[in-house]
Legacy VTK file of the C-alpha trace (Angstrom):
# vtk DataFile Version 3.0
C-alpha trace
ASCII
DATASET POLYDATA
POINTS 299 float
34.448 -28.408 15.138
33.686 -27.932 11.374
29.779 -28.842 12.044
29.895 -26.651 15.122
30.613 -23.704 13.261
28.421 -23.944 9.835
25.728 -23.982 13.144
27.069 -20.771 14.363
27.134 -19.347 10.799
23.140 -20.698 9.968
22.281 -19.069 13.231
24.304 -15.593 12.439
22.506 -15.393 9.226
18.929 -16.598 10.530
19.149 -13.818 12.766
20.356 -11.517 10.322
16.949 -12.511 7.992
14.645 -12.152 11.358
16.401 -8.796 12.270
15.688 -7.204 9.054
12.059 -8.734 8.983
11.327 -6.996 11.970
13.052 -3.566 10.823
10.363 -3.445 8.341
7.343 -5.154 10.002
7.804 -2.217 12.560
8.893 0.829 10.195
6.679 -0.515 7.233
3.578 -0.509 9.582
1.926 1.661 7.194
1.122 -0.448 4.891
-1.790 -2.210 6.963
-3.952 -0.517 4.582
-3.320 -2.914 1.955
-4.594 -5.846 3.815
-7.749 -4.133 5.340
-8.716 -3.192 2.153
-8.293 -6.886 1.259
-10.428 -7.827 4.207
-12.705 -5.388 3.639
-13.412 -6.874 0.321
-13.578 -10.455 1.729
-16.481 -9.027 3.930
-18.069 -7.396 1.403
-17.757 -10.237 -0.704
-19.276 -12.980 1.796
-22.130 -10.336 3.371
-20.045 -10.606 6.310
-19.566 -14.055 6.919
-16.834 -14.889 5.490
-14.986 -18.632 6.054
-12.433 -17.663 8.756
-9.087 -19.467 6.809
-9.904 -18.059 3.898
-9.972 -14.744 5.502
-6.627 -15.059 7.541
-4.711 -16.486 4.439
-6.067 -13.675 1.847
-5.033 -10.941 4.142
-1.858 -12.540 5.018
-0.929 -12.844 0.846
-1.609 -8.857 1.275
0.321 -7.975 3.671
3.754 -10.345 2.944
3.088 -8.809 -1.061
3.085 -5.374 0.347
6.052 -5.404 2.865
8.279 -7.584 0.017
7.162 -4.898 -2.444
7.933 -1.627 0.284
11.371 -3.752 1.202
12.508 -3.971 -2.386
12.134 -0.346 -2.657
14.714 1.043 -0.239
17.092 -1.011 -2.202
16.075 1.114 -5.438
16.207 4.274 -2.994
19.521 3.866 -1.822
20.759 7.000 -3.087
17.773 8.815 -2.432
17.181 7.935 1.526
20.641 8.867 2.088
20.246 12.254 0.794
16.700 12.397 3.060
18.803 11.294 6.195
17.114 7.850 6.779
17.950 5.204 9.287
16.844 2.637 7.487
18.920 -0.580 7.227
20.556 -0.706 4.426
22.071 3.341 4.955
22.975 2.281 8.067
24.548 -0.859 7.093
22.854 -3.388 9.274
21.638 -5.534 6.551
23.205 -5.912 3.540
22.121 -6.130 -0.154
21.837 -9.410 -0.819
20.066 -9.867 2.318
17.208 -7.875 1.821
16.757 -9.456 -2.132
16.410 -12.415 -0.675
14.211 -11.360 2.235
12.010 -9.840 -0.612
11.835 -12.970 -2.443
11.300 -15.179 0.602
8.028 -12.941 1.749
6.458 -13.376 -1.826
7.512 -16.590 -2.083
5.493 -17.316 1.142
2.213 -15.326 -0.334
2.484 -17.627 -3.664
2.150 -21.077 -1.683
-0.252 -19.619 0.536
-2.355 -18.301 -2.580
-2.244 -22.123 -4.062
-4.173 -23.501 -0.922
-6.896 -20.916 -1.850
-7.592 -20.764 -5.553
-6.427 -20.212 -8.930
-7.248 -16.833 -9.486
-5.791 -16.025 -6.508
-2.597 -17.297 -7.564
-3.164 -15.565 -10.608
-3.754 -11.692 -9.119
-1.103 -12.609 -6.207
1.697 -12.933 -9.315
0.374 -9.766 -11.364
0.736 -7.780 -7.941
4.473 -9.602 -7.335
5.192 -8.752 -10.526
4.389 -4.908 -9.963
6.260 -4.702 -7.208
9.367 -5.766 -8.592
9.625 -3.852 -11.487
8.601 -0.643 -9.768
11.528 -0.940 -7.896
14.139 -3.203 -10.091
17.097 -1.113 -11.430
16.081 -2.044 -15.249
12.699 -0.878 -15.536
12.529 1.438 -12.374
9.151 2.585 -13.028
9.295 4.570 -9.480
11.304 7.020 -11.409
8.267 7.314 -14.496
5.836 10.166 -14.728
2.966 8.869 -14.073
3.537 5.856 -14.092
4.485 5.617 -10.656
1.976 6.714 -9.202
-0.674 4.453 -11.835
1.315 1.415 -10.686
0.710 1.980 -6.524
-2.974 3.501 -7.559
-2.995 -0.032 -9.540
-1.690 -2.132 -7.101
-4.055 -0.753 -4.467
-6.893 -2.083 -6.453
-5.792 -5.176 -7.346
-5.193 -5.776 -3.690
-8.969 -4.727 -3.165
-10.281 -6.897 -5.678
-7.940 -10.109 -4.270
-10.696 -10.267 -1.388
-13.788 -10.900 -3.907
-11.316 -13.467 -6.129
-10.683 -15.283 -3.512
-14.080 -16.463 -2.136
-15.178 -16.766 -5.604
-17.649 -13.451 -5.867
-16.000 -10.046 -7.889
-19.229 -8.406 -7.343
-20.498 -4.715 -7.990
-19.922 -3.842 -4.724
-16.203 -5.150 -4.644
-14.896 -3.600 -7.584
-16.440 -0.119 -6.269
-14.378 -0.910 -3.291
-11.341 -1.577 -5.262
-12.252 1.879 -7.546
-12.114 3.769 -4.293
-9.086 2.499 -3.240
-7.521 3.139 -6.511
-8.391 6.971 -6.014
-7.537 7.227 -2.610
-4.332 5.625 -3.361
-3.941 8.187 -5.818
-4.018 10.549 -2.581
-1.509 8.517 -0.465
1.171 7.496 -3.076
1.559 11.566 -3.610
2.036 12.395 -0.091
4.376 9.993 0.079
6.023 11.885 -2.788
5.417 15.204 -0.858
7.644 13.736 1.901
10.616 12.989 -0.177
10.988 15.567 -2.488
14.103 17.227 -1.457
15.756 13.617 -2.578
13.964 13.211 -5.488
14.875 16.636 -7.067
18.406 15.416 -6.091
18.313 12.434 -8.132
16.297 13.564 -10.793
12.929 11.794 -10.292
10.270 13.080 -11.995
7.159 12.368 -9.385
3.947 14.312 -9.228
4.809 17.079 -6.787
7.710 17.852 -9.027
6.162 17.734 -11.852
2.713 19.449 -11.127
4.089 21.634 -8.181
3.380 21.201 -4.634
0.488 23.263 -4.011
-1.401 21.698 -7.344
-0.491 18.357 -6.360
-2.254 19.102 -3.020
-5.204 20.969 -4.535
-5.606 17.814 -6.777
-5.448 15.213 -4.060
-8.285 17.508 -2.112
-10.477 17.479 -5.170
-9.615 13.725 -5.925
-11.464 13.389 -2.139
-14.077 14.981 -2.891
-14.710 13.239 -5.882
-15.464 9.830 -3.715
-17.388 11.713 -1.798
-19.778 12.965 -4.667
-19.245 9.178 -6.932
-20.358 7.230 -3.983
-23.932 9.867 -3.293
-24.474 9.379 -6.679
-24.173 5.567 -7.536
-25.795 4.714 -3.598
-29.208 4.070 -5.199
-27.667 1.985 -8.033
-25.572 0.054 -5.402
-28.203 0.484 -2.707
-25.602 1.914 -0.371
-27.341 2.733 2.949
-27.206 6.590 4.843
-25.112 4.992 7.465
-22.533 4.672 4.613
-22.905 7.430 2.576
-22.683 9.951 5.818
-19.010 7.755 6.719
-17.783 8.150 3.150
-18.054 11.571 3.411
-16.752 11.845 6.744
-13.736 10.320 5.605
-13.154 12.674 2.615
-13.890 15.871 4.500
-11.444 14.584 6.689
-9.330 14.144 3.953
-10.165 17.456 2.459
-9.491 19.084 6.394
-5.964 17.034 6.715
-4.763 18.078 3.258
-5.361 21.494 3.661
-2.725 21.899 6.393
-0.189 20.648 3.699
-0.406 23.914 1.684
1.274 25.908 4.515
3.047 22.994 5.946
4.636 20.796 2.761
8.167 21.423 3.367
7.790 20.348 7.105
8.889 16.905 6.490
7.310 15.940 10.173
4.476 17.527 9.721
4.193 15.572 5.939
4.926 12.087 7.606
2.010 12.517 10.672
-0.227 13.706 7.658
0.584 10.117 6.024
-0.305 8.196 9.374
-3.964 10.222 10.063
-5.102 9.124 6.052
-4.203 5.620 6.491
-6.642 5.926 9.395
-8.645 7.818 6.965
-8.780 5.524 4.668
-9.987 2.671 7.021
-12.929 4.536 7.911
-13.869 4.911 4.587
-13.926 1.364 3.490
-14.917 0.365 6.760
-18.060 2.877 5.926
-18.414 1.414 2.385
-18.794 -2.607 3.882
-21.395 -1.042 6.650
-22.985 0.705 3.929
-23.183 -1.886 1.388
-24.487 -4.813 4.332
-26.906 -2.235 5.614
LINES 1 300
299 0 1 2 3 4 5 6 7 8 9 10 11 12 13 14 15 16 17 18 19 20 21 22 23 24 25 26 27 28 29 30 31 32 33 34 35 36 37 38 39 40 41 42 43 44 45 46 47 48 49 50 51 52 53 54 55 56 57 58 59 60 61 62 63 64 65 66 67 68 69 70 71 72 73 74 75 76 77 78 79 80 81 82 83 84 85 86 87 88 89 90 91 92 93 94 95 96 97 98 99 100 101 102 103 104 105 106 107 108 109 110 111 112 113 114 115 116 117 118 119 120 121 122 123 124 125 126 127 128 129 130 131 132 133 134 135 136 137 138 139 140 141 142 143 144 145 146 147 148 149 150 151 152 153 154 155 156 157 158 159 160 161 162 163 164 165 166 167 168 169 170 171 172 173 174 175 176 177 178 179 180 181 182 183 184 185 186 187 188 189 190 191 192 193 194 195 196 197 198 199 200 201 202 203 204 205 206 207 208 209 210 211 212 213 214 215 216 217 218 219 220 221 222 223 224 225 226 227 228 229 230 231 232 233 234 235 236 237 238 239 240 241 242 243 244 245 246 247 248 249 250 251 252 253 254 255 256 257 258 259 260 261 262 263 264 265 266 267 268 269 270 271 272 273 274 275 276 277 278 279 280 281 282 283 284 285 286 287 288 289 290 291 292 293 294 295 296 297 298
């Protein structure tokens, strides 16, 4: 009887862990950025041939870092989602607390072993990025809540998740850290909107985030000129990096797109809809442009 239910119990708490996993795999599906610009740099890395496991496990560390890193922070914006109106889990009170910590440690836990089959400096950049995603969020240091540091840290974070690709196959070349440069600044576009979307709760609890800060329409105006900027970088270092037309012409698709998308924010920032389909269309963005920096760089 006794052994009968400690089974029932290990069941009704494995399926408490998988619940919650899923919650975020699906509302968290975002942050597939992160691990294309990790493959992206793999490709770039290996000319496009890059050894398939190697591949799978790099992008894998990217993706469980990113979505333990995301998950710890709705336990630092407890308050804050509330006042937004989410439906995430922990408002609603599906999962608990102390589940979600230790989903968060179980999902980097996972990325560390998987980094030790690869390499050392893997390891190594996998721990720094861990690291960053804890104390953004953790109660004590709370760096979400630091102008401007938050938005250095994602912008950060971004780049060290770019430059994971060329550490792990052994090759940080020109071409990757440009890659991971560009991410860095276009981060510095998405970690605002983000921002953007939230601000009635961060006024609320006092966070001091860019569009606060700066102002909405500046912080738009900036992330439009912060586009264009790639745009103009990339034309001028493509002989230096012998970038092909092919990828120049995609690059600055992508940040006219950018510059297009971002300009319906100034009339539409308080539309909190309109903010969050804005999000989705530049992480689609943003895929075309590194996809246009690898064909550009191979070509």
């Amino acid at each position: 009887m006794l052994n009968s239910q400690r089974r029932d119990h290990s069941s009704a708490v494995l399926r408490t862990y998988i619940t919650a996993l899923w919650h975020y795999v699906k509302v968290r599906s975002l942050i597939f950025i992160f691990p294309w610009a990790t493959f992206i740099s793999v490709l770039i890395a290996t000319n496009g041939n890059p050894d398939p496991l190697t591949a799978v496990m790099t992008v894998s560390i990217s993706y469980l870092i990113a979505l333990a890193a995301y998950t710890y922070n709705d336990v630092g914006d407890l308050n804050v989602d509330r006042i937004n109106g989410s439906n995430r889990p922990l408002i609603s009170g599906r999962v608990g607390k102390k589940e979600i910590i230790r989903l968060v440690w179980i999902l980097n836990g996972s990325a560390l072993s998987i980094a030790m089959l690869i390499n050392v400096s893997t390891v190594a950049i996998a721990s720094v990025l861990i690291l960053m995603g804890l104390v953004y969020s953790h109660p004590r240091t709370h760096y979400k809540d630091t102008f401007p540091l938050k938005t250095l840290l994602t912008a950060s974070g971004a780049a060290l998740v770019s430059l994971m690709g060329g550490l792990a196959v052994g090759n940080v070349s020109m071409h990757v850290m440009y890659a991971a440069l560009v991410f860095f600044a276009f981060e510095s576009i998405l970690a605002p909107l983000g921002d953007i979307h939230d601000v009635k709760g961060d006024r609320a609890s006092g966070r001091r985030t860019l569009p606060i800060v700066f102002g909405l329409t500046p912080t738009i105006v900036l992330m439009m000129l912060i586009a264009v900027s790639i745009a103009v970088t990339t034309v001028i270092v493509s002989d230096l990096m012998s970038i092909s037309v092919i990828g120049i012409m995609m690059v600055i698709g992508a940040c006219s797109a950018s510059v297009v998308v971002l300009r319906g924010l100034l009339y539409n920032y308080d539309n909190r809809l309109y903010v969050k389909k804005t999000r989705y269309i530049m992480r689609f963005v943003h895929m075309f442009l590194q996809l246009g920096l690898f064909i550009g760089i191979i070509l």
